[in-house]
DOROFI-702537 format. One record per residue (C-alpha): chain; x, y, z. Coordinates in steps of 0.5 Angstrom, whole numbers, plus 500, padded with zeros to 3 digits. Example, Ala and Ser with C-alpha at 12.3 -4.5 7.8 and 13.67 -1.06 7.14 Angstrom:
<sites>
> A	525	491	516 .
> A	527	498	514 .
</sites>
This chain:
<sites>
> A	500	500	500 .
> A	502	507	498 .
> A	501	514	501 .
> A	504	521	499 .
> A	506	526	505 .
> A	509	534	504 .
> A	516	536	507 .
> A	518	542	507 .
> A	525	542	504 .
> A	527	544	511 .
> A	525	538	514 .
> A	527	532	509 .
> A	533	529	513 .
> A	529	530	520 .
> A	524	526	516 .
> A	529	520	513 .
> A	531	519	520 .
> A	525	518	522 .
> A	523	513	517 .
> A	529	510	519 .
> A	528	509	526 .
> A	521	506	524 .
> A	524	502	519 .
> A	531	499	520 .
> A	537	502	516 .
> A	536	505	510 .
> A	540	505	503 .
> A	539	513	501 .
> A	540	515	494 .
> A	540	522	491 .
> A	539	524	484 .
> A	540	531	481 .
> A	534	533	476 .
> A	532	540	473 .
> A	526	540	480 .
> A	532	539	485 .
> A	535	533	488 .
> A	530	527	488 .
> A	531	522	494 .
> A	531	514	494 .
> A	530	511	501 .
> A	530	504	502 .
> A	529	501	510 .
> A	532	494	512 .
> A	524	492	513 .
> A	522	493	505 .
> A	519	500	506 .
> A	521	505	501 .
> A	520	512	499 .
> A	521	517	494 .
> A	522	524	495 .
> A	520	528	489 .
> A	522	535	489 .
> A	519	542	487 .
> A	526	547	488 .
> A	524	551	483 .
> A	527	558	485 .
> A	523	564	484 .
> A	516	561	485 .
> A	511	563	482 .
> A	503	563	486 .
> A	497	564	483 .
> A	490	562	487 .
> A	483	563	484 .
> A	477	561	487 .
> A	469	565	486 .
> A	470	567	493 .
> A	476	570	491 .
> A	484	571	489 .
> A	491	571	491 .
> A	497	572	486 .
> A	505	572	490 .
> A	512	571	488 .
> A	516	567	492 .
> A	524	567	493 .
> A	528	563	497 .
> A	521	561	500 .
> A	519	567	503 .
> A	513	570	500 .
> A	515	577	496 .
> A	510	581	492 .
> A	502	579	493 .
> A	496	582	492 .
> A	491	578	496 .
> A	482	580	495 .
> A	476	578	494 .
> A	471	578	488 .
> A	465	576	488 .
> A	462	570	483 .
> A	455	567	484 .
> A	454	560	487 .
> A	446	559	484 .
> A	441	563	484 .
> A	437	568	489 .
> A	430	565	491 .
> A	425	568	486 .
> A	430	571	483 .
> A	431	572	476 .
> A	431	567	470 .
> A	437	562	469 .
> A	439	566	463 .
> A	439	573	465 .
> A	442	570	472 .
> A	447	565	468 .
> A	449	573	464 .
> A	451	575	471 .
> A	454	569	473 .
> A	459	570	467 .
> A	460	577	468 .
> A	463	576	474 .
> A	467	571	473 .
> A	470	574	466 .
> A	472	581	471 .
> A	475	576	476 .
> A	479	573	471 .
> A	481	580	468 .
> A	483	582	475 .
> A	487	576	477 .
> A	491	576	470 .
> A	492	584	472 .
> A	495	582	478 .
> A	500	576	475 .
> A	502	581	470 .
> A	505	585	475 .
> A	507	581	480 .
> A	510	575	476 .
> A	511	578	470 .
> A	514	586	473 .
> A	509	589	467 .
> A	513	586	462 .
> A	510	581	458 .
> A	515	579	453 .
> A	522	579	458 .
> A	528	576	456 .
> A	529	569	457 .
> A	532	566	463 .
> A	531	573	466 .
> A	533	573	474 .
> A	527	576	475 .
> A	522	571	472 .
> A	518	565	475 .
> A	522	559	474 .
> A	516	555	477 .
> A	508	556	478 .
> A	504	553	484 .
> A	497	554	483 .
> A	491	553	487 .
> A	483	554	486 .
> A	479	552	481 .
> A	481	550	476 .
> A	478	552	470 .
> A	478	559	473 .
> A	486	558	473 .
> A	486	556	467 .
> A	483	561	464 .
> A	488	566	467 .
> A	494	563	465 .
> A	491	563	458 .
> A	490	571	458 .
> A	496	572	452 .
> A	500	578	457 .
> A	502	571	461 .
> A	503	567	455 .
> A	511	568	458 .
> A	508	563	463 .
> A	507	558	459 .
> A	510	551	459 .
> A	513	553	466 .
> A	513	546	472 .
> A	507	547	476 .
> A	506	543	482 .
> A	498	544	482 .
> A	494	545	489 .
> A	486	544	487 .
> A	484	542	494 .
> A	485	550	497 .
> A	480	554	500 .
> A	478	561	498 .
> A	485	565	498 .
> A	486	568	504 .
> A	494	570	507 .
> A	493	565	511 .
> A	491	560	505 .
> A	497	563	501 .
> A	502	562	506 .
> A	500	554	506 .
> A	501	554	498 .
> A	508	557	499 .
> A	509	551	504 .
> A	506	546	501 .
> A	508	548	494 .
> A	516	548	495 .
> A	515	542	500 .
> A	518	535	497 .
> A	512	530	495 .
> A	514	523	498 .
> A	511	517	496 .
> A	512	512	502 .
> A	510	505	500 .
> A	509	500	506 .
> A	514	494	507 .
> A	510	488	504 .
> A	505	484	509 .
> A	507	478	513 .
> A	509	471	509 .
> A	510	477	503 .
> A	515	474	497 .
> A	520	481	498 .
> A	524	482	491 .
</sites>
């Protein structure tokens, strides 16, 4: 049986001893990748552990929501620049209100000026107002964590002054709720944290490879 935890890079070797005392001895390699250092363990008992990094440097963040929005940059894992706010979509319609195409015309509107106003927001904080910047530019995002609704991000990213952010690695958060500080805060940590998957040493009178 296998499952995913989040460590933050700060903790992994606290982590890996850890999966060590629980285990017995383990054999540890480490990989370079264009993400970071990939991480193998393999404990004495069968169990193992694969610690997939997301060390990409500065991070991008970009999180949507009907409820609202946050957009940051990050370097060296603290947040920088942000705008975090609120826009309001509307869930379904108010009772005795109005007929399903005028209320689904309302709708529609609201989530098109959300969406204007996060890609705004992105051009200025991930793109510095400079949609077409040189490649490799220090001030550029080497990698996107993003959050929310994903048709709504979607839609962000596909807005043409943020086509420089095409084809960047993300690591994807769908589960967020509504972007608050606090809720980017959590983006940034999970965003940057490694991604173990840790699969359970095999069940008594199990064949071990």
């Amino acid at each position: 049986m296998s499952r995913v935890v989040e460590v933050e890079p700060e903790r992994l070797e606290r982590w890996l001893t850890g999966f060590a005392q629980r285990h017995g001895p383990c054999g540890v390699a480490r990989h370079d990748t264009a993400a970071g250092v990939l991480v193998r363990a393999e404990a004495a008992d069968g169990a193992n552990a694969v610690a997939t990094p997301f060390a990409h440097d500065p991070l991008g963040i970009v999180l949507v929501r009907r409820g609202g929005y946050a957009v940051a940059m990050s370097l060296a894992g603290e947040l920088g620049d942000s705008k975090v706010g609120r826009r309001h979509v509307q869930s379904r319609t108010a009772a005795g209100g109005w007929s399903q195409q005028r209320f689904a015309r309302r709708r529609g509107k609201q989530a098109d000026e959300l969406v204007d106003a996060v890609v705004g927001h992105a051009r200025r904080i991930l793109l510095h107002d400079d949609e077409s910047p040189k490649p490799g530019s220090a001030r550029l995002a080497r990698g996107l964590v993003l959050g929310g609704d994903r048709s709504l991000v979607q839609q962000v990213l596909a807005a043409p002054p943020l086509r420089a952010l095409h084809g960047l690695p993300v690591r994807e958060l769908f589960d967020l709720p509504d972007p608050r500080r606090d809720v980017l805060e959590t983006a940034l940590r999970r965003g940057r944290s490694y991604r173990i998957t840790v699969t359970d040493p095999p069940g008594p009178g199990a064949a071990v490879p």
